[in-house]
C-alpha positions as a Python dict, from the first residue, in 0.01 Angstrom:
ca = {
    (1, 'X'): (0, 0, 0),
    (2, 'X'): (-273, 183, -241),
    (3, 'X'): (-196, 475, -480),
    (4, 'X'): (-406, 733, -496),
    (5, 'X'): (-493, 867, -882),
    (6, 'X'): (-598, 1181, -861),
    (7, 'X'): (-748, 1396, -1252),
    (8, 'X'): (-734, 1768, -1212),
    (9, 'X'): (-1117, 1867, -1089),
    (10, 'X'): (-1213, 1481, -980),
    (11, 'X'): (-1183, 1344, -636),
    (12, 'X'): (-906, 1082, -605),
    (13, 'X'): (-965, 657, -656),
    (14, 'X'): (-688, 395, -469),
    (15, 'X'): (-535, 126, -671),
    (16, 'X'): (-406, -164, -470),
    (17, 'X'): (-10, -260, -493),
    (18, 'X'): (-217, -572, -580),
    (19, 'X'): (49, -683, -839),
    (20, 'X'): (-205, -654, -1118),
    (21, 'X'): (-136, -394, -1371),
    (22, 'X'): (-367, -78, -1343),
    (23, 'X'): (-507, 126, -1611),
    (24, 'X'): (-590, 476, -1613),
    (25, 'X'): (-620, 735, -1896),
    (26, 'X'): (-607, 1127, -1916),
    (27, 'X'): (-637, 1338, -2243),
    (28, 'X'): (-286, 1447, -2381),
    (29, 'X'): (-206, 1798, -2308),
    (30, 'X'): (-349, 1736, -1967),
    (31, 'X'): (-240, 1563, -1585),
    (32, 'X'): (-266, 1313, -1318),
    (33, 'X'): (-162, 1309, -989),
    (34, 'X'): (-26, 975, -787),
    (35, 'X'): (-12, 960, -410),
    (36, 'X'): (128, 598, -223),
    (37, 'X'): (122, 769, 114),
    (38, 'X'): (424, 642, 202),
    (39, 'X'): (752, 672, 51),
    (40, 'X'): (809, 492, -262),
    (41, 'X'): (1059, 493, -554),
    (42, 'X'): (891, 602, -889),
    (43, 'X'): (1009, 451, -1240),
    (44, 'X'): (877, 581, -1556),
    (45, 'X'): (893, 347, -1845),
    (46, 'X'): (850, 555, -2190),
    (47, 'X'): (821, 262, -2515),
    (48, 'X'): (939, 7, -2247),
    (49, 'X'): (1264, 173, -2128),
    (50, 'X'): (1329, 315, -1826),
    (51, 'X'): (1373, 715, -1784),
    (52, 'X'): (1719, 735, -1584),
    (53, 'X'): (1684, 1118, -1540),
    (54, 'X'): (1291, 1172, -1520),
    (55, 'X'): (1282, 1516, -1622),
    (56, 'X'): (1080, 1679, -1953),
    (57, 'X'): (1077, 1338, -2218),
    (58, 'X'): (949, 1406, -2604),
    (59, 'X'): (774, 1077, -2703),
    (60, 'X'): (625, 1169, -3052),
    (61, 'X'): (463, 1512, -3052),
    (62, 'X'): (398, 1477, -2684),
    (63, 'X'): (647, 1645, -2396),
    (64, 'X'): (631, 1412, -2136),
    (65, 'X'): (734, 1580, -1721),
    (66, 'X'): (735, 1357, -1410),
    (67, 'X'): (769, 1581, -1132),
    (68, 'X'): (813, 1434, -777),
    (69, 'X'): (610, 1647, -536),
    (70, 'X'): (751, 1452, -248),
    (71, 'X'): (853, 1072, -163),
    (72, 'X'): (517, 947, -197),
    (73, 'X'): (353, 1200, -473),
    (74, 'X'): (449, 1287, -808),
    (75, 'X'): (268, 1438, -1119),
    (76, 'X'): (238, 1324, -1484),
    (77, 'X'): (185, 1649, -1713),
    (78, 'X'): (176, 1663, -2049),
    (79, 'X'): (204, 1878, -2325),
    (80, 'X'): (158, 1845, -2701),
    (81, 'X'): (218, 2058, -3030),
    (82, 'X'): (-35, 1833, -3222),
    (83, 'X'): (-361, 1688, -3195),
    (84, 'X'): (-268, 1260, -3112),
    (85, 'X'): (-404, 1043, -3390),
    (86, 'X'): (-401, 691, -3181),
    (87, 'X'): (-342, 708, -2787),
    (88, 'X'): (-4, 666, -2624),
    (89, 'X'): (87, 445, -2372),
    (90, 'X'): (363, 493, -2097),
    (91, 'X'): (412, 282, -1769),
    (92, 'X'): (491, 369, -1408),
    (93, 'X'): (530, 192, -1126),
    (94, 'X'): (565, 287, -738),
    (95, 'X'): (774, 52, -528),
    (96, 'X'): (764, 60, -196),
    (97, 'X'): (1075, 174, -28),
    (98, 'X'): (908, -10, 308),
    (99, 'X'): (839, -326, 167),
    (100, 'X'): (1069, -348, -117),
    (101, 'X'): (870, -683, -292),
    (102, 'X'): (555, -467, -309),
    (103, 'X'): (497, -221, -623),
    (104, 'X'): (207, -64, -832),
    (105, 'X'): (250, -67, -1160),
    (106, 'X'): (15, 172, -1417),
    (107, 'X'): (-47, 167, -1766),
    (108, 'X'): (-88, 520, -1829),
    (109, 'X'): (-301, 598, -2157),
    (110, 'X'): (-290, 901, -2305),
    (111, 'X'): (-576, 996, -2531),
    (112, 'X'): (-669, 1195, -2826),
}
């Protein structure tokens, strides 16, 4: 399955569920949109541990929401109270509810 990254203002580019690790950045304080088109369970991973409740997260000065449009889409937003010195990095990964071996996983950057 591919996953749709979609920035706020930008048309959308797939990543494959390749198995490779995929990078994509967005400026803190801002978004991203994910799509797999297909129903998929979504872990975020915030300094290498899992979120259990994926709600609103505080990593630093940076307020961290995973919102789950549906089964296949979900939004990263961000908020912050102070410019970032050095970028943070947080992980999630799609797994396919279909094909249970098969999952995207994203380094997610966010920048200064």
């Amino acid at each position: 399955f591919d996953v749709n990254v979609v920035y706020p203002g930008q048309s959308g580019r797939a990543y494959s569920s390749s198995g490779t690790v995929h990078r994509v950045s967005f400026p803190a304080g801002g978004s991203v949109e994910m799509d797999a088109y297909e129903p998929v369970v979504w872990d975020l991973l915030i300094g290498g541990v899992r979120v259990s409740d994926p709600g609103t997260v505080y990593y630093g000065d940076v307020a961290i929401t995973l919102v789950e449009l549906s089964r296949s889409r979900v939004v990263i937003d961000t908020a912050i109270r102070y410019p970032l010195s050095a970028p943070l990095s947080i992980t999630l990964v799609a797994t396919s509810i279909r094909y249970g071996d098969q999952a995207a996983r994203f380094e997610v950057f966010l920048t200064p």
